[in-house]
Each structure stands twice: as C-alpha cells, then as structure tokens.
C-alpha positions in Angstrom: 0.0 0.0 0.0 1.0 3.4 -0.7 1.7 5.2 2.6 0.0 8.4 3.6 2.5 10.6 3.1 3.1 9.9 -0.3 -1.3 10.1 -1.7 -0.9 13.4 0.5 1.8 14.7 -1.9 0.0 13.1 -4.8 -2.7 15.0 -4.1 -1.7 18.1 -4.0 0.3 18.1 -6.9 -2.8 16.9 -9.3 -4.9 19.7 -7.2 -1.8 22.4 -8.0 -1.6 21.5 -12.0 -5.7 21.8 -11.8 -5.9 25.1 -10.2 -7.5 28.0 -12.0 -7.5 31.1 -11.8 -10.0 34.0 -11.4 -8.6 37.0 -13.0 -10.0 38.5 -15.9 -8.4 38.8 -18.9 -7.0 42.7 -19.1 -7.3 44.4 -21.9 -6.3 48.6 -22.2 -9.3 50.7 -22.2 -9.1 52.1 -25.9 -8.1 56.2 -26.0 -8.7 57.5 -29.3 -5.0 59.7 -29.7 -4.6 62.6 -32.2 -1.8 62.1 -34.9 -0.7 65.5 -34.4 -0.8 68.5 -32.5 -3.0 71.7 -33.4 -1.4 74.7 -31.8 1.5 73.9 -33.3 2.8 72.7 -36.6 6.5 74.2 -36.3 7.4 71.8 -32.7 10.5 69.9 -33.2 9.5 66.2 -32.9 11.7 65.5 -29.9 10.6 65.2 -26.4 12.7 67.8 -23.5 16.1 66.5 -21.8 15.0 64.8 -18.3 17.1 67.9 -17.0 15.0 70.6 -18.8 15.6 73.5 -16.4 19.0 73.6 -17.7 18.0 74.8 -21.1 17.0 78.5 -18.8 20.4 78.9 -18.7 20.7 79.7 -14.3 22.8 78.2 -12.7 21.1 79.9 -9.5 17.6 77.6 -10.9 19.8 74.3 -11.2 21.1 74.6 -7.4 17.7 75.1 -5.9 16.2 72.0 -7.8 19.1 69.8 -6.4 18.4 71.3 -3.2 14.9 70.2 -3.5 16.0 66.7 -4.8 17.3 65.9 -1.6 15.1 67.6 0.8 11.5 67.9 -0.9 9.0 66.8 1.7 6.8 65.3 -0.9 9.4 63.5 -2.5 10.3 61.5 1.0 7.0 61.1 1.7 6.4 59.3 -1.8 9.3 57.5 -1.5 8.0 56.1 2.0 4.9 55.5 0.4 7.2 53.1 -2.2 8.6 51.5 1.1 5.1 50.9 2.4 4.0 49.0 -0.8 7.6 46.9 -1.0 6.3 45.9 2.6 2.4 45.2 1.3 3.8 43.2 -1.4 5.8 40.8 0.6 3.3 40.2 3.4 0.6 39.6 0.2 3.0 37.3 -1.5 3.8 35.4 1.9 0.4 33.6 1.2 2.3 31.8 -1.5 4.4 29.7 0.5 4.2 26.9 2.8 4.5 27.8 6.5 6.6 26.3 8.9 7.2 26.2 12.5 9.0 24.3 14.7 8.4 24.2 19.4 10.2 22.0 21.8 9.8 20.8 25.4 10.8 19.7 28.6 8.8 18.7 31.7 10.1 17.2 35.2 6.7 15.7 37.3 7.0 14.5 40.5 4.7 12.8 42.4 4.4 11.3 46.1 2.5 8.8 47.7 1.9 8.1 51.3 2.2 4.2 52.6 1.5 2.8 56.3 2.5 -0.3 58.1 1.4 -2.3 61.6 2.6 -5.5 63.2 0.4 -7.4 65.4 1.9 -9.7 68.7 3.1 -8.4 72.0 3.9 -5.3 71.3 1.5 -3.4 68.3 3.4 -0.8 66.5 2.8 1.3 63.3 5.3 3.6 60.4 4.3 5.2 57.7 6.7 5.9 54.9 6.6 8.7 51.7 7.2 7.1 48.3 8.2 9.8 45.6 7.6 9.2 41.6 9.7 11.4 38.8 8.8 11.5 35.4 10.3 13.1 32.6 9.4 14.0 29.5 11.1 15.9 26.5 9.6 16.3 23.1 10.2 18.0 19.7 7.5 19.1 16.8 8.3 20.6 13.4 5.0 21.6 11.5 4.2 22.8 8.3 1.1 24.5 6.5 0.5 25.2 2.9 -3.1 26.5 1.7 -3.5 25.2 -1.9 -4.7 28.3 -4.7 -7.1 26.2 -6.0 -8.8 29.4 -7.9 -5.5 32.0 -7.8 -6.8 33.9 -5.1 -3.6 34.2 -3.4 -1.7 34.8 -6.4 -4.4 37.5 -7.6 -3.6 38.9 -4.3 -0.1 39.1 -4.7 0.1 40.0 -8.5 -2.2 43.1 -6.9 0.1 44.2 -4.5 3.1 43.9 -7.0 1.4 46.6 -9.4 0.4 48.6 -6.4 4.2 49.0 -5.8 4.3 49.7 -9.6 2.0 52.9 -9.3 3.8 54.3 -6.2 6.8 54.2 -8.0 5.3 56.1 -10.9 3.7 58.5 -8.6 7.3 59.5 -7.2 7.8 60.6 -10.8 5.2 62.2 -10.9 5.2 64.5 -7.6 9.2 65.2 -9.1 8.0 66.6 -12.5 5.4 68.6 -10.8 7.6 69.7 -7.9 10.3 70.9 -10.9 8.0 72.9 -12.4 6.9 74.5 -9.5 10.5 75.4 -8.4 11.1 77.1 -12.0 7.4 78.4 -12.0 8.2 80.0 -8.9 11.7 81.3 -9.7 10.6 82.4 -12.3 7.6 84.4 -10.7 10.0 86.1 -8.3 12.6 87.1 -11.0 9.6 89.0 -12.3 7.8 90.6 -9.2 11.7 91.8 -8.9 11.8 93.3 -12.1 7.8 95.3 -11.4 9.4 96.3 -8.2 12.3 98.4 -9.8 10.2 99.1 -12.4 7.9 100.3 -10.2 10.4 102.3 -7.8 11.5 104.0 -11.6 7.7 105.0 -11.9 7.6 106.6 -8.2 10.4 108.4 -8.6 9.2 109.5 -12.0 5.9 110.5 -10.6 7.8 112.4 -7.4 9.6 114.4 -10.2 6.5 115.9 -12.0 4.8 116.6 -8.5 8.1 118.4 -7.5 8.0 120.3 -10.7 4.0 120.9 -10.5 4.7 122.3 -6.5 7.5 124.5 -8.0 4.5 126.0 -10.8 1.6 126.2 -7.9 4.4 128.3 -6.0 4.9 130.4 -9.0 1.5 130.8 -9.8 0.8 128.9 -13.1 -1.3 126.3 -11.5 -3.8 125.5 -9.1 -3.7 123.2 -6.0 -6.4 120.8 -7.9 -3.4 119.9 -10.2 -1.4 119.1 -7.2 -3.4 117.0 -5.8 -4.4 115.1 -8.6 -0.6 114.2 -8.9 -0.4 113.4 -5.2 -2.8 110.7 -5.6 -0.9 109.3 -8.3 2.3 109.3 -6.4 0.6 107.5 -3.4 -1.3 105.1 -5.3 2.0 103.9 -6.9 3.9 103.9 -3.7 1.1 101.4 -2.7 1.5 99.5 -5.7 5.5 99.2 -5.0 4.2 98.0 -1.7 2.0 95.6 -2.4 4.7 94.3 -5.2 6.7 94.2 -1.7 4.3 91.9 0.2 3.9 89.2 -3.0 7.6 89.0 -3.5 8.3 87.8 0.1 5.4 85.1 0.1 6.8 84.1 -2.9 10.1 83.6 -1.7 8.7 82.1 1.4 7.1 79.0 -1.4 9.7 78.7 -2.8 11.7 78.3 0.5 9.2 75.5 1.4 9.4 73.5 -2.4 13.0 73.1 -1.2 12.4 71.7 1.9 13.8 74.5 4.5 11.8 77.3 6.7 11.8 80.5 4.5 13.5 82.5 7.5 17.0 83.5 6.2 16.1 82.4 2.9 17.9 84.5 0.1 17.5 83.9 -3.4 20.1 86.1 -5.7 18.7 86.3 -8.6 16.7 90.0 -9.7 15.4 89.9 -13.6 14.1 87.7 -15.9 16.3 89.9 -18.6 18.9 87.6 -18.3 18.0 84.1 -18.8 17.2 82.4 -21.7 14.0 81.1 -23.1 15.0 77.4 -24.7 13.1 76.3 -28.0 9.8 74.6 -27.8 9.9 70.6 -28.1 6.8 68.2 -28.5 6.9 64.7 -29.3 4.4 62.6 -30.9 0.8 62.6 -29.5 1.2 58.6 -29.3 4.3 58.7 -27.4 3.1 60.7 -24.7 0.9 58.1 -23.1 4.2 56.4 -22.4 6.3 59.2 -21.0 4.1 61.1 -18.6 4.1 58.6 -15.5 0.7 60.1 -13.8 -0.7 57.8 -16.6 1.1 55.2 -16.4 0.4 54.9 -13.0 -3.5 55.5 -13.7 -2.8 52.1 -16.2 -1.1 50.7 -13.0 -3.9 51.2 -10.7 -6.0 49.5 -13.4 -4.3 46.5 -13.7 -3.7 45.8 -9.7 -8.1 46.6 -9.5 -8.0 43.4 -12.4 -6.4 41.5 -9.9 -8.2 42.3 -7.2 -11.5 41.0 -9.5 -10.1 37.7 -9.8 -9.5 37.5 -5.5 -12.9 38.2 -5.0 -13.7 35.7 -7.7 -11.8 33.0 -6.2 -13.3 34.2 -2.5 -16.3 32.5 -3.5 -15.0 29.2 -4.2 -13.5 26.1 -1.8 -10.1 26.7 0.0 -8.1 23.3 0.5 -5.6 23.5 3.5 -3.0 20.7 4.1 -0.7 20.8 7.5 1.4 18.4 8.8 3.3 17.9 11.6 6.3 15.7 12.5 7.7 15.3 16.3 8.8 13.4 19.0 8.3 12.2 22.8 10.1 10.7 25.2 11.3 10.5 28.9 15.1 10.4 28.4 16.8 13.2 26.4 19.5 10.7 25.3 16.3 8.8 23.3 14.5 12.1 21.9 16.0 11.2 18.4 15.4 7.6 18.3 13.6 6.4 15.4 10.8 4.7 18.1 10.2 7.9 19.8 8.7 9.5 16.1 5.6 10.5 15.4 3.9 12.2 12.2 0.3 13.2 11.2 -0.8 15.1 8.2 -4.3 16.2 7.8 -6.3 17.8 4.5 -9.5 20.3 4.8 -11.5 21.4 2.7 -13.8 24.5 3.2 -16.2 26.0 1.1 -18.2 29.2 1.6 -22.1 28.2 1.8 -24.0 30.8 2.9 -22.3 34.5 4.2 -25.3 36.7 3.7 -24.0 37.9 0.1 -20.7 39.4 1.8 -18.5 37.5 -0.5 -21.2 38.4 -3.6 -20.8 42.0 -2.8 -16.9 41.9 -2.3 -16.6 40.9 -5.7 -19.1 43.4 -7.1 -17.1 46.2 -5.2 -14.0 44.6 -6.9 -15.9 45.1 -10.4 -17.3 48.8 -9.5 -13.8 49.6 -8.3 -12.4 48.5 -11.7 -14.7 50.4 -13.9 -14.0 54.0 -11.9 -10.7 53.1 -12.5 -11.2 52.4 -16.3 -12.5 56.1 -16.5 -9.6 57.8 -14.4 -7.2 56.2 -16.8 -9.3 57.5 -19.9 -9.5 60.7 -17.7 -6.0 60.9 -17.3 -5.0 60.2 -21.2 -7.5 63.2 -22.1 -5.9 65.7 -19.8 -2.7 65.0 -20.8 -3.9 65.5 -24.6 -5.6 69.1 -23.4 -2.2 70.1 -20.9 -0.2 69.5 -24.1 -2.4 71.1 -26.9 -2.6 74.3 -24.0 1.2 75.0 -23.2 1.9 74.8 -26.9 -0.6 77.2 -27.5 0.5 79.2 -25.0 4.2 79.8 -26.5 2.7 81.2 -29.3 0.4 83.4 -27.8 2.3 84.6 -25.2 5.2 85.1 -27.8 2.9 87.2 -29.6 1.7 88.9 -26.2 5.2 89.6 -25.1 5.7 91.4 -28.8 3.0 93.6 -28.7 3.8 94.4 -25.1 7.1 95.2 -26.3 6.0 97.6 -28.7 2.8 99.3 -26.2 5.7 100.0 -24.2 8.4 101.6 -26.6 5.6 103.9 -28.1 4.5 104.8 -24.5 7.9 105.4 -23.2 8.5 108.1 -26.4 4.7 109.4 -26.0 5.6 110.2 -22.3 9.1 112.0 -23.4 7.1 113.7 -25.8 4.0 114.8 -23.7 6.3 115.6 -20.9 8.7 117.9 -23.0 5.6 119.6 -24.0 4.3 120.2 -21.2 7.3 121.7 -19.3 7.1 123.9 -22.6 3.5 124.8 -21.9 1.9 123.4 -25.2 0.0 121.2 -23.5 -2.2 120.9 -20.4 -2.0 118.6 -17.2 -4.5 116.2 -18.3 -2.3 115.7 -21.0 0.7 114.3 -19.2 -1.2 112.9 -16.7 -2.8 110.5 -19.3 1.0 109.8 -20.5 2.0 108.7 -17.1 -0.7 106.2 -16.9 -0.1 104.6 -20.1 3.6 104.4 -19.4 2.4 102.9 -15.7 0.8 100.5 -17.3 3.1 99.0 -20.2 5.5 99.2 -18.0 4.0 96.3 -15.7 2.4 94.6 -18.9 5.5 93.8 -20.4 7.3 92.5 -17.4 3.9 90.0 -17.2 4.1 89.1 -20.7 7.9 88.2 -20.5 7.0 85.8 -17.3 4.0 84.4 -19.3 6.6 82.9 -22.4 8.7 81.3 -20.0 5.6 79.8 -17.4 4.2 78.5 -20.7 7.8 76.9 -21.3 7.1 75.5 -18.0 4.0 74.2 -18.5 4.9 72.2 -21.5 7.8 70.8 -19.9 5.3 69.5 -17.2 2.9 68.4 -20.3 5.4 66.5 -21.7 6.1 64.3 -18.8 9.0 66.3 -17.9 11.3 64.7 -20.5 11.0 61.4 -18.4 11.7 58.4 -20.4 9.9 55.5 -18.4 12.6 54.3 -15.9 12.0 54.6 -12.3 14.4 55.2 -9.7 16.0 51.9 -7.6 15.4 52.0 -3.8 18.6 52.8 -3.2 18.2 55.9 -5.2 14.7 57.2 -4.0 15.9 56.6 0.0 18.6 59.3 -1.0 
C-alpha cells in the first residue's frame, strides 16, 4: 500500500496542476490619440532633456532644484509610500508559501505517595513511609502548512500588491515633475515681481519728479492746488502698488523656500530679472508617445491592472479553500532517546472549506472589486485626455504669449516716447496737465504689462515641460536611489 505521506503529496500536486485562476483577462481601455498637434505645426519632434531647467540657462535655478532633490517633503514622503508597498507586497506574497514552524519541550513531574505499616503480637506498632515518583518527559514538533490556490486567489492577491508598488513608483515621478516645475514656476515668478518692483520704484520716482515740478508751478503761480493734488494721488497710489509688489515677493520667496524643503527664514535667493535668462526652443513629441512618458498615466494604467487582480480575488473568494498541515515530532522520557527512530511520530491532515451561505458578503466583495475596476477604467481614460488638453494648451500658450510679449514690447516703446514727448511739452507749456497725466498712466501700465508678458513665455515653457512628462523616459528610480 502506498503510505499516507506519499497520496498526500500526490494529491496536492494533481490539485496544484488543476488550479484556475479567477482573473480576468486585461485588456487597455481604448483612448482615441490625435496624430498631431493643433497649436503647433513648427514643434520639433523630440521630447525635453530629463534635466530641462538647464536649457533657462541659471545656474542659481539648477542649485535650488538639487536642493529640493534631496530635501523635498513630498518626495520622501512618496518615497516612504514606495517602502510601504515593497512591505504590502511581501506580506501579500507570503500567502504563496508553505509555512513552517518548529516548538520544543521539557517537563520534570514529581509525584508522592503516602504508605503505612502495623505489626500485630506483643507489642503493636505502626510507620508510615513517603514514596516519591519522577517523570520526565522531552519532546520536539516541526510543523508545516500550505493552503493550496485552488482558484488564484492568493496569487491574484499578490500579483495586486506587486502593481500597487508599480504605481507608487510612478507616482514619485510624478510628484518630481510637478515639484520641478513649480520650483522654476516659482523662480521664475520672483525674477519677475523683482523686475515690477524696480520698475515700479523707476515709476515713483518718475511720478515724485512731476509733483516736485508741479509744486514749483503752484508756487509760482501757473497752477492751481487741484493739479497738485491730482498728482499726489498718483504718487501714493504707486507707492502702494511698490508695496503691495513688496508683500507678494516675500510670500513668494517664502514657497519657494518651502518647495525646497527649508523654513523660509534666512532664505535668500540672488537672482533680480528675468532679462537675463534664456527662453530654450519649444519641443513636442508625438501625441502617441506621450501616453508612455508622462508617468501620472502610467500609474493611472497601473492602478487599473492591480483593480484586475483584485477582481479575480474576490472571484476566487467565493469558491472552496483546500488546507493541508502536517506535523512531525517526537516524545520521550530520556533526552538521550528524543531522536530515536521509536520515539517518532507524524500526522498530516487535509480540509476542505467551502463558503455556503455568508449573507451575500462574499457576492458583494466581488461586485465592489468590479465597481472599483470600472471607476478606474475612466480615471485612466481621464487621465489620457488631460494629458492631450495640458499638451495642446502649453503649446498654444508659447505662441500666444510670444505674440503677447511682442506687442507688449511695442505698447511700451511707443508709450515710453509718447511720455518724453508729452512731458517735453508740457514743461514747454503746449499742453495741459490732463495731458501728461494721461501719458503717465499709459507708461504705468506697459510698464508692468510687459514685465507679465515676458514671465508668461517662460511659465508657458514650463507648463509644457510638465505636459510633456518632464522629458522622463519611463525608468524609475531603484530604492537605493529614492531613500537618498
């Protein structure tokens, strides 16, 4: 006859080739993708360098995005979120393997017993005596546990776990691309509230001049006090504009302090004007290719794929679980005997459970697997479209804001030699107040407009940068990296 041991492990193995598994077949949600872009026809078909703030030319904008490299809050706390689903994927995979665990024993008993005895004759006399008994006992167990997949529930489990780690991984790319951009976003931002703060200060002290000069002509007769007034106004209003210019540049500074990870007191940053960086040429790619270099979808895909697998779990849920244990040990009184082959004993058991009735728990586990699945089926669609739209806007945006920045450029140069001319005039007496007033305004104003329109070509640069996936090319950092 065959022994036990050997139909147990006959068993199992026709059960393990006749397992089946659960999960659905996976198939990409279908994303119709544009062969080209709209905005613009001229985009060199190449995607950005994975160090794009580079092409700005600031050396000042490199060292602050290294510094944030290594001390971004958000970054450590996706990395640790990386380090949580390397954990969740080994305790899920655990489930995959037999277990096994071994105890041992020793026991000393003792046990006494009370005896009595009389004699009979001449003289009667009785003792009693105490008889003591000493066992011993040693023993030793090894024991093992395996819980057959009959449906690849376990292995749905783990395969889940092991994407899940997958999308936290491609979620640290994608908090570093948008943490990038909002470093050079934000640089970028306080190069030019720098730049309306001087040109601002230029204004004030522009606007102090004519009020000096219109004091000198209310002195003298030529004026009234309404004219001075009037000019008063203007020169308080701008001081409260060079102010409030003030106010926005140190909470900017204070972000940007924060994006790199340190308190904003103390925190200098050198750089004062946009003027001097450089404003690198605009780079697309393919509309196809972007689904595969911007990692938010990717990890949207990844998300997808684990809520397959957790389909197929709450499939297999449903159906019997066979468990097999076994256990092999040994007992005796002497330690000397506690390997002998007589002292061995073994058992090894099989059970079989099956869910009968749970009150439509397990029914609505998998529906809640299913629901799960489909939301997830429209993020990732979601997430294709938005990436189509960020793209198709930031390349719009370099032309218009090139455009913007051009006719800014000219409002200004026309304004500035209006205001020469208006002002020459005036100090001539051809003209009246009103006249330069209305000249000072204008100027005011290109003045500030142009400064915005030069930060709006290089946020758009930005933006499309971020669009594009940040130049990433679908690798992921190791753990030794991302722990840096």
């Amino acid at each position: 006859m065959r022994s036990p041991l050997r139909l147990t492990a006959t068993a199992v193995v026709a059960l393990s080739l006749g397992a089946c598994s659960m999960v659905p077949d996976y198939f990409k949600p279908a994303v119709e993708t544009p062969k080209a872009w709209d905005s613009r026809q001229d985009a060199a078909d190449l995607w950005p360098d994975t160090q794009w703030w580079t092409g700005f030319g600031s050396t000042e904008l490199n060292r602050l995005i290294a510094e944030a490299q290594a001390n971004n809050t958000d970054l450590r706390v996706a990395v640790a979120r990386i380090r949580q689903a390397e954990a969740q994927a080994k305790i899920s995979g655990a489930d995959l393997y037999p277990t096994l665990g071994a105890d041992g024993g020793a026991s000393r008993t003792r046990q006494g017993r009370q005896t009595t005895s009389s004699t009979t004759g001449t003289t009667s006399t009785s003792s009693s005596r105490s008889d003591h008994t000493v066992r011993n006992s040693f023993s030793g167990d090894l024991t093992a546990g395996y819980q057959v997949d009959l449906f690849g529930g376990n292995a749905a489990t783990a395969d889940a776990a092991l994407t899940r780690l997958e999308s936290s991984r491609y979620n640290r790319e994608t908090v570093a691309i948008t943490l990038y951009a909002d470093i050079a976003s934000t640089y970028f931002q306080l190069l030019s509230l720098r730049d309306r703060i001087r040109l601002a200060n230029e204004t004030l002290a522009a606007a102090q001049g004519i009020l000096d000069l219109l004091e000198t002509q209310r002195t003298n007769g030529v004026i009234t006090d309404y004219e001075v007034a009037q000019q008063r106004s203007n020169v308080a209003t701008q001081r409260a504009t060079v102010a409030s210019l003030q106010q926005t540049e140190r909470t900017t500074l204070d972000a940007l302090a924060v994006l790199l990870g340190r308190p904003p007191q103390g925190f200098v940053v050198q750089g004062d004007t946009l003027a001097v960086l450089v404003l690198p040429p605009v780079t697309a790619g393919l509309p196809s290719e972007l689904l595969l270099r911007r990692p938010d979808i990717r990890k949207a895909e990844a998300d997808l794929r684990a809520a397959n697998f957790d389909v197929g779990a709450a499939r297999a849920a449903r159906f019997p679980s066979l468990d097999l244990t076994g256990r092999i040990g040994t007992q005796t009184s002497t330690s000397s005997t506690l390997f002998d082959p007589g002292t061995m004993i073994y058992s090894i058991a099989a059970s079989l459970t099956a869910p009968i009735f749970q009150g439509g728990r397990l029914e609505g586990g998998e529906e809640l697997s299913r629901a799960q699945k489909d939301e997830l089926v429209e993020t990732y669609r979601a997430s294709i479209l938005s990436a189509f739209r960020d793209t198709e806007d930031a390349l719009g945006a370099t032309v218009n804001t090139g455009r913007q920045y051009g006719f800014a450029s000219e409002a200004y140069e026309q304004a500035n030699d209006a205001y020469r001319i208006v002002e020459a005039r005036y100090r001539a007496g051809t003209v009246g107040f009103l006249d330069l007033l209305d000249a000072q305004r204008s100027l005011f104003s290109a003045n500030d407009t142009v400064v915005q329109a030069a930060l709006s070509r290089y946020s758009a640069n930005v933006s499309l940068y971020k669009a594009l996936g940040g130049g990433w090319d679908g690798s992921v950092l190791g753990p030794t990296a991302q722990t840096n």
